[in-house]
C-alpha positions, 0 to 999 in steps of 0.5 A, spaced: 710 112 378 709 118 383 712 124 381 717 126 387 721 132 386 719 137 382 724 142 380 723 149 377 727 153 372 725 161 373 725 163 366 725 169 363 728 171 356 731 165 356 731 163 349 738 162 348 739 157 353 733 154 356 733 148 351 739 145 353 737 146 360 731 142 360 735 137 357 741 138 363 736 138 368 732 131 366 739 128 364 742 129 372 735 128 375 736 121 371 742 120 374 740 119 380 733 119 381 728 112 379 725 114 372 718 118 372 719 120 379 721 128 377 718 133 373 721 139 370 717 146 371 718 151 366 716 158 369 716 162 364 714 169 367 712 173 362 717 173 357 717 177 351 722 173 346 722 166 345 722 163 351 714 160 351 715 158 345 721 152 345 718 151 352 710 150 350 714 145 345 719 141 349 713 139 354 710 137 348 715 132 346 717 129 354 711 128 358 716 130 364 716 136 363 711 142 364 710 148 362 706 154 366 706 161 363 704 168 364 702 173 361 705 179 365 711 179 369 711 176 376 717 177 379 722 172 380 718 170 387 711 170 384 712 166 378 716 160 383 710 160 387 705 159 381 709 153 378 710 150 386 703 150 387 701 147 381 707 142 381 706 135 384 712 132 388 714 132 395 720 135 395 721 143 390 727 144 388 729 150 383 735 153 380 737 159 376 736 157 368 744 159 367 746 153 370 751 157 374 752 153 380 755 146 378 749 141 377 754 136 380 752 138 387 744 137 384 743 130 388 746 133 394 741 138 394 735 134 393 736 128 396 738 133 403 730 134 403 728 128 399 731 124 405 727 127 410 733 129 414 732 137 412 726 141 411 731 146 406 737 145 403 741 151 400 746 152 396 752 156 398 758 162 395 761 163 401 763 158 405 769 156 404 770 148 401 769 150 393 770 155 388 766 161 386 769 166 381 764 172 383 767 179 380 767 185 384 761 189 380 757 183 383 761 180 390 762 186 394 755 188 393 753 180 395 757 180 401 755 188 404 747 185 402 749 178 406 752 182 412 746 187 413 741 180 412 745 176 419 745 183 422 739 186 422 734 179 420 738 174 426 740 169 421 746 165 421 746 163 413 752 165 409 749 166 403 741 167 402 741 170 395 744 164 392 739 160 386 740 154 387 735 151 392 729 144 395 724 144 400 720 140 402 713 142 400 709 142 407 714 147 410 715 150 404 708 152 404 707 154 411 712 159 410 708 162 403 703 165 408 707 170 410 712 170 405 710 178 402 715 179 397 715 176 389 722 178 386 729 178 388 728 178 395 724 171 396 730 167 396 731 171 403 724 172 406 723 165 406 730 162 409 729 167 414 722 165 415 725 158 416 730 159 421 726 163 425 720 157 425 725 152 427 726 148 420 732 144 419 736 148 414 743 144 410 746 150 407 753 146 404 758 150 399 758 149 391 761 150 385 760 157 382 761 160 376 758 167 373 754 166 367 753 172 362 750 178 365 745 178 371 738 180 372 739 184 377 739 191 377 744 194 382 742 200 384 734 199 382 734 192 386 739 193 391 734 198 393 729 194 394 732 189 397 735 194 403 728 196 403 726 189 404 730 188 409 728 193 413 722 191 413 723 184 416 726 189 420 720 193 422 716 186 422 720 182 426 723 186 432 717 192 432 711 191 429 710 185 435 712 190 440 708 196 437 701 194 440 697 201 441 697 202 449 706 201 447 704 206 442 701 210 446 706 209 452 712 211 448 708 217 445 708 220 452 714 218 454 718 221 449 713 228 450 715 227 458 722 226 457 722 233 451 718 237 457 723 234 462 728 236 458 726 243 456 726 245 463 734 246 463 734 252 458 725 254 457 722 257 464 716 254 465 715 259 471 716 263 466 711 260 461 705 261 466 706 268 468 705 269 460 699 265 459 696 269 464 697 275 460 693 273 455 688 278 453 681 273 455 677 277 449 682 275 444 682 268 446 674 268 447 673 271 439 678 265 438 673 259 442 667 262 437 672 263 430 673 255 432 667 253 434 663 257 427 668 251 424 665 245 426 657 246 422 662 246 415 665 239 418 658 237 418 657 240 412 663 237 408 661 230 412 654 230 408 658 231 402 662 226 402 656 221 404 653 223 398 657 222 393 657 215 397 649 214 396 647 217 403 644 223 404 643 226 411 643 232 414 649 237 417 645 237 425 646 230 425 653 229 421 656 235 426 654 231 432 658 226 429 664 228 427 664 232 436 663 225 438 668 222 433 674 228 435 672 228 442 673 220 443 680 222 439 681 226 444 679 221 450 682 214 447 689 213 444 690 211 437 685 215 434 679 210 436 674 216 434 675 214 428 673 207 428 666 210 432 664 216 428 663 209 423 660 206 429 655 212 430 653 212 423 652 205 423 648 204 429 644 211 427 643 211 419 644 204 418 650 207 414 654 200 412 662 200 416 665 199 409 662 206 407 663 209 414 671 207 413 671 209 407 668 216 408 673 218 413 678 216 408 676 221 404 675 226 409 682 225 412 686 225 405 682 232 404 685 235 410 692 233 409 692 234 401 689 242 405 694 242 410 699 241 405 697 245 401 696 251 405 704 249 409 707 249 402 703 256 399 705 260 405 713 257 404 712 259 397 710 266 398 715 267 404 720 266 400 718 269 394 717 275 398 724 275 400 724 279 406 730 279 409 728 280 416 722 275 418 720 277 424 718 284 420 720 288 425 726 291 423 731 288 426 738 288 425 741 285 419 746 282 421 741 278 426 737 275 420 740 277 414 743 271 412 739 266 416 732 268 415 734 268 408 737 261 409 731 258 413 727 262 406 730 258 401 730 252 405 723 253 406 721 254 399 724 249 397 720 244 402 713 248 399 715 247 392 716 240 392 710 239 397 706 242 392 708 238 386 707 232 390 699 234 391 698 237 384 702 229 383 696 226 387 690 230 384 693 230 377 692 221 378 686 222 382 683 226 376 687 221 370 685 213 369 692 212 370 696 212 377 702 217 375 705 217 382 705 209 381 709 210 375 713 214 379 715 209 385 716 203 380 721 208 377 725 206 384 725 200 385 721 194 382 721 189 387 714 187 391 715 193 397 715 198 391 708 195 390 706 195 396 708 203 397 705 203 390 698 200 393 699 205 399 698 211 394 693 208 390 689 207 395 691 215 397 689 216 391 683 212 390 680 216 396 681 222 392 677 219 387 671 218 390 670 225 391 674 228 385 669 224 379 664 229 380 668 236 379 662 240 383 663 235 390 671 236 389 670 244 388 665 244 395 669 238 399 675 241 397 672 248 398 669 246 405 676 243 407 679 250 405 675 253 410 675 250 415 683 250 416 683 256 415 678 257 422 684 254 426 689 258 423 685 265 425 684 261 432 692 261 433 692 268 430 687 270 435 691 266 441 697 269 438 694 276 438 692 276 445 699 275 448 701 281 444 707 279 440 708 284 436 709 282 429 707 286 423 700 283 420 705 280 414 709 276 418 703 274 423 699 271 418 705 267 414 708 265 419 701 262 424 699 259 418 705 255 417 706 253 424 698 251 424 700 247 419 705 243 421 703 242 428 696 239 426 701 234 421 705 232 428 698 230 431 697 225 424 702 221 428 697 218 434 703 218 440 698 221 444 691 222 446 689 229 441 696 230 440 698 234 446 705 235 446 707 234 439 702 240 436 705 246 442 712 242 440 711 243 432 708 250 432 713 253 437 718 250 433 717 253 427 715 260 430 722 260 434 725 258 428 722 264 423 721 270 428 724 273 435 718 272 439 721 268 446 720 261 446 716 262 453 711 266 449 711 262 443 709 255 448 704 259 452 701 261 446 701 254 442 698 251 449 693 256 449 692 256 443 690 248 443 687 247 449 681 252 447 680 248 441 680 241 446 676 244 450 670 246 444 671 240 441 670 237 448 665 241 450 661 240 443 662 232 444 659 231 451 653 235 448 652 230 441 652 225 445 647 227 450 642 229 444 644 224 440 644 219 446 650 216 445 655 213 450 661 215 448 665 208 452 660 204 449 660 207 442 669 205 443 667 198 445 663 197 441 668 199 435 674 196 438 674 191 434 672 193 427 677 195 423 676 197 416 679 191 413 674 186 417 668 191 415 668 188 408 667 182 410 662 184 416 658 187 412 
């Protein structure tokens, strides 16, 4: 006879129980189903006690029984998807191998689907109807979890988490696609899934008794599964909405609405009569500095692509690097990236895959040397202890405690800062990813892997470079170099509004501001950052000295426009040498992700 149903028993350290569930699960399934038309899967997931054992010798003895093993854990999640695919029925059943819920509501549970009248049937400890003895260490936790699940996921169940469950297998496995967790938090990513597909769900109420101690970490898990939430969340109701141009629109409503919003306490009026005070000499000096910058991009362009295998020259590189930024500056969420790779392509025949991939790296080196150059300063700020930030001897009690306040606080940011980039370099450096092993620490549920997988990435694009010592010293050197370039571009600006601050000051507190102002434009809200690099720098300056926020905001304007206005003048002139249309060029790329590169390629 077909098999029909096939119920699966997710066991991990079972040993002590699993025999004389076998033969309670085949001796229900008899009860009410024809003989050989059901199979029982052992899931056995990665099990380090007996388990395997006496599983492996019950499918031996009774062919219906099966058992699927797995060396490493899976996760709850993972080792019930294995065993549903390699099982045969038409109808999966699985439930916890405790057998906490009674098997009295077994037939009620599988006939729900097997009859065709639900796609999902699920069992539930919160609908009133049968008894559930649940102690408060595990209720008031699975009532706050289920609460949070209806409110933010839209699902009308009362209980998600309970182990006791049957699908049908075509609806089953066409909500696995997009299923992303493979632990605890499966059970609920697949209901939700369901409801929000229009499957027919029979959730009915079931006796339940606790059975031992569970699995379930309360405060490693249950942070996951919040975690998890929110990421249904994120995937549900913002991820279909953040398209680029809504990305973009936000981006500038939120800056427009900041602007409109300072007008009420900033004089712009007063802005420009500052602007127009700054000393034009200082503010030329500081369109060369930037410019002598953009030769070391090219230069640590080439190196990047030489540790890759291709070998061209700075000219070439440089030009660009001008026309990927100026394209940044032009288009919104930062599609110069995507036509630097195009260029290279179309130009070197340098393969998208490795023009992705170089750009990962570039990108990680500027943000581990902004980070670095932030933190740094942070650390020396405080350690100097100045007492008045501003250097300008102003009354004590107008700085004392603040500025010393704002130090502290400031040097505990740069300290861990530091640490988490030494971190990341210390992984880049070592076979074995520290900062994984640290995020596993939190939480062990698919999410942390897949923060986890981010980093490794992060991490792995460091690599790249930082397996040759002498590529890591020039790249990492170059990246230093060129930072520092837009810090003594701000000086300059600064210096041409003549703010007045001692050279100690100037210098930390411009590197600090630079810093973080370049961090802020990561975010690609608005076309080259504008208005998130003037609104970061003129915080922390506000924020450190006593120079007025009109002469700050003049200067960040100031100070980014003769950046903007190098880099476009730069771009239009790579393009004209390097003939190049830079909409053709953005076209050409749009639809060239570095996902699809690997396989274009």
């Amino acid at each position: 006879m077909t098999v029909e149903v096939s119920v699966v028993l997710p066991a991990y350290n079972e040993e002590a129980t699993i025999e004389g569930t076998i033969e309670t699960t085949l001796d229900t399934l008899g009860s009410f189903l024809p003989e050989d038309s059901f199979e029982v899967i052992v899931a056995e997931d990665g099990c380090d006690d007996r388990t395997p054992e006496i599983a492996a010798r019950f499918a031996g003895r009774d062919p219906r029984v099966r058992h699927v093993h797995s060396d490493e854990r899976l996760g709850r999640g993972g080792a019930l998807v294995r065993a549903f695919r390699e099982a045969d029925g038409e109808t999966l059943v699985y439930f916890d191998t405790d057998l906490a819920t009674d098997m009295g509501h077994l037939e009620e549970l599988v006939e729900s689907v097997r009859s065709g009248e639900y796609d999902v049937a699920t069992g539930s400890r919160w609908i009133p109807g049968e008894v559930a003895e649940r102690p408060r260490k595990r209720g008031v936790p699975s009532r706050g979890f289920n609460t949070l699940t209806r409110t933010m996921l839209g699902s009308d169940l009362r209980d998600h988490q309970c182990g006791f469950k049957a699908f049908d297998r075509e609806a089953l496995f066409d909500l696995l696609d997009d299923v992303a967790d493979q632990h605890w938090f499966w059970d609920t990513e697949v209901l939700v899934r369901a409801q929000r597909q229009g499957y027919r769900i029979n959730e009915f109420p079931v006796r339940w008794t606790p059975k031992g101690d569970t699995k379930v970490d309360l405060v490693r898990d249950v942070f996951g599964m919040g975690s998890q939430i929110l990421r249904c969340w994120y995937e549900f109701s913002v991820k279909p909405r953040a398209t680029p141009r809504a990305t973009m629109a936000a981006g500038s409503l939120l800056v427009a609405v900041a602007v409109l919003l300072m007008t009420f306490y900033i004089d712009f009026g007063q802005v420009l009569d500052e602007m127009a005070t700054a000393d034009p000499r200082y503010v030329a000096g500081a369109a060369v500095v930037y410019l002598l910058s953009w030769p070391l991009r090219g230069a640590r362009y080439r190196d990047i692509l030489a540790e890759l295998g291709y070998h061209e020259n700075v000219k070439f590189l440089t030009g660009a690097v001008f026309i990927s930024q100026t394209g940044n500056l032009v288009f919104p969420a930062r599609a110069g990236d995507a036509v630097r790779a195009y260029i290279v392509k179309a130009r070197r025949n340098i393969p998208y895959p490795s023009g992705f991939a170089s750009l990962a790296v570039e990108r990680v080196f500027d943000l581990l040397t902004i980070t670095v150059l932030a933190g740094t300063v942070l650390v020396g700020l405080a350690v100097s202890g100045l007492a008045d930030p501003s250097g300008l001897g102003a009354a004590p009690d107008q700085y004392a405690d603040s500025g010393q306040t704002a130090l502290y606080v400031a040097a505990f940011v740069g300290v861990a800062t530091l640490c988490a980039v030494s971190l990341i370099l210390a992984s880049a450096r070592a076979e074995t990813n520290l900062v994984r092993r640290g995020v596993r620490r939190l939480s062990s549920d698919s999410y942390a892997d897949y923060v986890a997988g981010v980093i490794e990435r992060f991490v792995g694009d460091v690599q790249t470079v930082a397996g040759n010592r002498a590529a890591f010293v020039r790249v990492g050197t170059s990246s230093v170099a060129i930072w520092t370039l837009d810090v003594v571009t701000a000086l300059l600006v600064f210096a041409a509004f003549d703010v007045g601050l001692s050279p100690v000051v100037l210098v930390s507190v411009g590197f600090f501001a630079v810093s973080v102002g370049n961090l802020a434009k990561v975010l690609p809200l608005t076309p080259g950052g504008v208005g998130l690099y003037e609104g970061a720098f003129t915080l922390i300056v506000v924020a450190f000295t006593p120079v007025p926020s009109t002469v700050v905001i003049g200067a960040a304007v100031v100070d980014h426009a003769v950046k903007n206005v190098v880099t476009l003048v730069g771009g239009v002139a790579s393009t004209l040498l390097l003939n190049v249309s830079l909409t053709t060029a953005v076209e050409e790329s749009r639809d060239v992700s570095p996902d699809a590169a690997k396989t274009n390629d």
